[in-house]
C-alpha positions as CSV (number, residue, x, y, z in Angstrom):
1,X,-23.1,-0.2,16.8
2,X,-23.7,-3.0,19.2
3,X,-21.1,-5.6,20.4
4,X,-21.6,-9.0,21.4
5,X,-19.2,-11.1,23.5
6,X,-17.8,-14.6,23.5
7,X,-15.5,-16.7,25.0
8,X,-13.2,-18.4,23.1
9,X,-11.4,-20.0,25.4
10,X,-10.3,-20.0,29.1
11,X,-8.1,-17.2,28.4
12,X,-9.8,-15.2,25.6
13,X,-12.6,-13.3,24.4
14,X,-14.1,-12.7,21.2
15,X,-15.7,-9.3,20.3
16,X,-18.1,-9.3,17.8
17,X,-19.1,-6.0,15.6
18,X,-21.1,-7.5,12.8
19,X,-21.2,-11.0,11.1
20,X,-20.3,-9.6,7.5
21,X,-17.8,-8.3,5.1
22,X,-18.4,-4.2,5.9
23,X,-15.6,-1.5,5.1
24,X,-17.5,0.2,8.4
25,X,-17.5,-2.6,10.7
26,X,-14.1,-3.1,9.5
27,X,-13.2,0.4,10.6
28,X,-15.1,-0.1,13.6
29,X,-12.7,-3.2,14.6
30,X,-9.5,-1.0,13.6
31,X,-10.7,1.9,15.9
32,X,-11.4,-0.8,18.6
33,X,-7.9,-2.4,17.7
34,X,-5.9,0.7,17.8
35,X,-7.4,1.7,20.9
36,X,-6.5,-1.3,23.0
37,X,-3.3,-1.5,21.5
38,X,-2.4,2.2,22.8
39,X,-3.6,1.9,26.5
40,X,-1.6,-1.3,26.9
41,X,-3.6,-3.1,29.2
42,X,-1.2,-5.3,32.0
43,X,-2.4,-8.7,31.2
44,X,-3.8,-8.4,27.7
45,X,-1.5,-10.9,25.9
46,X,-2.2,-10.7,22.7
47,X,-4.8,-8.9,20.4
48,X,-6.2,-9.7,17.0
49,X,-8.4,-8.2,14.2
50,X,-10.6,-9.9,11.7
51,X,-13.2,-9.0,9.4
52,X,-15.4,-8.2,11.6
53,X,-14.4,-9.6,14.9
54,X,-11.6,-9.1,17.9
55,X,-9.9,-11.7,19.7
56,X,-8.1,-10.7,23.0
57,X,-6.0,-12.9,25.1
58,X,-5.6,-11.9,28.4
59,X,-3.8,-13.4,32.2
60,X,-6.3,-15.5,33.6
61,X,-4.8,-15.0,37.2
62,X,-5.2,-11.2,36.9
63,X,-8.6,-10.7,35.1
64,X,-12.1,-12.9,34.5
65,X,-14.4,-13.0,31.4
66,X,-16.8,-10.2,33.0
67,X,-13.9,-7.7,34.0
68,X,-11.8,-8.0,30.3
69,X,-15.6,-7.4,28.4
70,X,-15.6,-4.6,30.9
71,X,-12.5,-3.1,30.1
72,X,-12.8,-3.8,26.9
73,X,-16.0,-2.2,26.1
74,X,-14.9,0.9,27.9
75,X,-12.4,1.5,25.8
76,X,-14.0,0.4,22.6
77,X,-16.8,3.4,23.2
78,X,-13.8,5.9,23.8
79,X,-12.5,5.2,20.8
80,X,-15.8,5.8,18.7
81,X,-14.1,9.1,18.8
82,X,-11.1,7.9,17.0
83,X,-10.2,9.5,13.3
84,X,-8.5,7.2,11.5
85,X,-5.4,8.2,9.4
86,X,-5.5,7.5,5.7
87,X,-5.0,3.9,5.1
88,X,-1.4,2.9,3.3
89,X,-1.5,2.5,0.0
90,X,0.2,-0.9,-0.8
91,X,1.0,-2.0,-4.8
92,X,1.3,-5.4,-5.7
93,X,3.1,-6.5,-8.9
94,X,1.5,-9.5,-10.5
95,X,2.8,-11.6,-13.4
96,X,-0.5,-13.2,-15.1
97,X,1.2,-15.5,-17.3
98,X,-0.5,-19.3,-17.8
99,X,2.6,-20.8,-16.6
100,X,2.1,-19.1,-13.1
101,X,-1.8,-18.1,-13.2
102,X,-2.4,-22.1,-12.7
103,X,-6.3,-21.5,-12.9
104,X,-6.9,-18.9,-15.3
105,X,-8.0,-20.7,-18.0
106,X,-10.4,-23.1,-15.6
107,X,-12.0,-19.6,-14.4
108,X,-12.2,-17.9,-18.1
109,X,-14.4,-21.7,-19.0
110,X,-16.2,-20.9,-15.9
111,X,-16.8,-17.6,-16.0
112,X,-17.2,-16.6,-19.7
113,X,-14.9,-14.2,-19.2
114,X,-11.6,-14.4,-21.7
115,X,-7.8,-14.3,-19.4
116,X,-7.6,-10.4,-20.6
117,X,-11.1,-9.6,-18.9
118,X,-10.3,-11.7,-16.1
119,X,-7.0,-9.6,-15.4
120,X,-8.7,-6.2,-16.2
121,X,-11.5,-6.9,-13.5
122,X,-8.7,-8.0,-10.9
123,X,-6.2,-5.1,-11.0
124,X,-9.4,-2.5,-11.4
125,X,-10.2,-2.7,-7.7
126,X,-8.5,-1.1,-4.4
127,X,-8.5,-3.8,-1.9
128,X,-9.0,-3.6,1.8
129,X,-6.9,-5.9,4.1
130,X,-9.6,-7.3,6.3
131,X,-7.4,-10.1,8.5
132,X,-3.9,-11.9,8.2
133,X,-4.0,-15.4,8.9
134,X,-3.5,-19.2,7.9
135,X,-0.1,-18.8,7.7
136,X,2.6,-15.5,8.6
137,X,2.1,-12.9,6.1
138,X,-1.5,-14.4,4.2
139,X,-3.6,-11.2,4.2
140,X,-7.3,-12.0,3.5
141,X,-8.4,-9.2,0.8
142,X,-11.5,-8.0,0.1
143,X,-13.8,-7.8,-2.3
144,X,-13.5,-8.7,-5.7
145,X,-15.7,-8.0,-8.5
146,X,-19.0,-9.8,-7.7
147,X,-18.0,-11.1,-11.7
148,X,-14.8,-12.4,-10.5
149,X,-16.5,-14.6,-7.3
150,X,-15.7,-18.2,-7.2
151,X,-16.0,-21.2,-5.3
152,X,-12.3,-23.1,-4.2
153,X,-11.1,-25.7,-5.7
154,X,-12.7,-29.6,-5.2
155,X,-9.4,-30.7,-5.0
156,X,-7.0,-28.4,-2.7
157,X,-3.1,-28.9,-4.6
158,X,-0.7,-29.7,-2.0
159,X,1.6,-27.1,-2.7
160,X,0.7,-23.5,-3.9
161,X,3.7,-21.7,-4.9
162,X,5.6,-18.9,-3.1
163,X,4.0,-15.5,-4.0
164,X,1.2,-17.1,-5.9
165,X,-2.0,-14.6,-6.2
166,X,-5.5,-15.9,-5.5
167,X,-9.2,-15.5,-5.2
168,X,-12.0,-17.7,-3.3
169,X,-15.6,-16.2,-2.8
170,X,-14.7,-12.7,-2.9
171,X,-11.7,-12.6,-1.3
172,X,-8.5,-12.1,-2.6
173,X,-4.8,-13.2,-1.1
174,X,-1.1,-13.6,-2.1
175,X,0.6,-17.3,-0.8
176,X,3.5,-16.1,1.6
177,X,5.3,-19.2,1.6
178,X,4.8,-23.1,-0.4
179,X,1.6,-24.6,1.3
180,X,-1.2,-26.4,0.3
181,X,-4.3,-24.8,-0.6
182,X,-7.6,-24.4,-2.5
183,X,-7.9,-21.1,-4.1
184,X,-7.9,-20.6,-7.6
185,X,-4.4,-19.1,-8.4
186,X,-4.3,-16.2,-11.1
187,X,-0.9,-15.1,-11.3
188,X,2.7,-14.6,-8.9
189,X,4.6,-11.6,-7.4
190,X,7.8,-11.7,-7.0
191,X,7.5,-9.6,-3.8
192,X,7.6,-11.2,-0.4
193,X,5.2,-11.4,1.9
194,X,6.2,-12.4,5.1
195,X,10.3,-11.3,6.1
196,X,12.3,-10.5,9.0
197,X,13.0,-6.9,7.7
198,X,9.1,-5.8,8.0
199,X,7.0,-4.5,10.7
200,X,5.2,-7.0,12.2
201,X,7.6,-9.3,10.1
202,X,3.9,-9.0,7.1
203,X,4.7,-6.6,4.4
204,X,0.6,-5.9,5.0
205,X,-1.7,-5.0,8.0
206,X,-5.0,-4.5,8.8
207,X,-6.2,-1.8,7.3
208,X,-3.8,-1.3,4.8
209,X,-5.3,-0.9,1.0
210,X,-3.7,-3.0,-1.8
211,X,-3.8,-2.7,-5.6
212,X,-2.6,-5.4,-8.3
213,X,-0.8,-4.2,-11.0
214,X,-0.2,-6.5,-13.8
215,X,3.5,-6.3,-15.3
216,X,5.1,-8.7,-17.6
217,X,7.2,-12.0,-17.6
218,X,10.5,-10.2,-18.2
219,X,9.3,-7.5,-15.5
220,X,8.6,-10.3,-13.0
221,X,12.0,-12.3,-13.3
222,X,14.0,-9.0,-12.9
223,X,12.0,-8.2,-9.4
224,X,13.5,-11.3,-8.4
225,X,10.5,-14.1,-9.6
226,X,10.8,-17.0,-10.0
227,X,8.6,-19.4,-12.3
């Protein structure tokens, strides 16, 4: 697979595997992740997946861009070699109540699709965690049901409940926290997100898998929701 690098900044380079949404370029960038991540390079600051993309920060005063693509390559072809282990598993509960699922009626008009379809098409798949980002603990999803793909809202709210489950294109996420935003919201969790008890302080990673399962209002306030 060929690689193509860029800087980002004065102190870090982009690595580029592919320019789309790929379960194997995704695996690619995990291999390539995991790799540079075990060696520990003195000097590599920080390092950080994406779909299909990995950004490494790295000492200026120790390296230049040349020598960190260098290194970087190097160990990205060792670790073609990689096997990765089965991916975790991670469930979701989701109460898709109108009260909470804030656009499920707007997508049902849109879509022709009645709220029970529009659940049914949502829990059906097995995610992939492709990147976290925006905020701690937002893990971009992907894909959903081509039927399910939709466009963000025209008019991004200014505050998206805590735990509130979404889809935009067709990617999928859970809010971690209150913040604005512009997905269409189908539902809530009551399970957090982001907290100081997880690894990594993201109840997902990279890699991880992640199914919905639908469970009802009376379910959803004794996990601890709140509507």
């Amino acid at each position: 697979m060929s690689r193509s690098y860029t800087i980002a900044s004065e102190s870090s380079v982009i690595v580029y595997f592919g320019s789309t949404i790929d379960p194997l370029i995704s695996q690619e960038v995990q291999k390539a992740y995991q790799a540079l991540k075990s060696e520990a390079y003195e000097g590599f600051y920080e390092i950080i997946p994406s779909y299909a993309s990995l950004m490494v920060s790295y000492d200026v005063m120790r390296f230049d861009f040349d020598a960190v693509c260098e290194i970087i390559e190097t160990c990205i072809h060792h670790a073609e070699a990689i096997t990765m282990d089965e991916p975790k598993i991670v469930t979701i509960p989701v109460y898709y109540g109108l009260e909470v699922g804030l656009d499920l009626e707007l997508l049902s008009e849109e879509k022709n699709l009645s709220v029970e379809e529009i659940i049914a098409l949502h829990t059906k798949e097995l995610y992939s965690v492709y990147a976290i980002g925006f905020a701690p603990g937002f893990a971009y999803l992907g894909e959903i049901d081509e039927r399910l793909a939709t466009s963000r809202l025209a008019s991004p709210r200014k505050a998206v409940p805590k735990g509130s489950v979404a889809i935009a294109d067709r990617q999928s996420a859970v809010y971690p926290t209150q913040s604005p935003g512009g997905w269409k919201v189908l539902g809530r969790t009551p399970i957090a997100m982001f907290d100081a008890s997880y690894d990594g302080l993201s109840l997902l990673h990279v890699g991880d898998h992640v199914r919905y399962e639908a469970i009802s209002k009376e379910e959803f306030l004794r996990l601890g929701g709140a509507l």
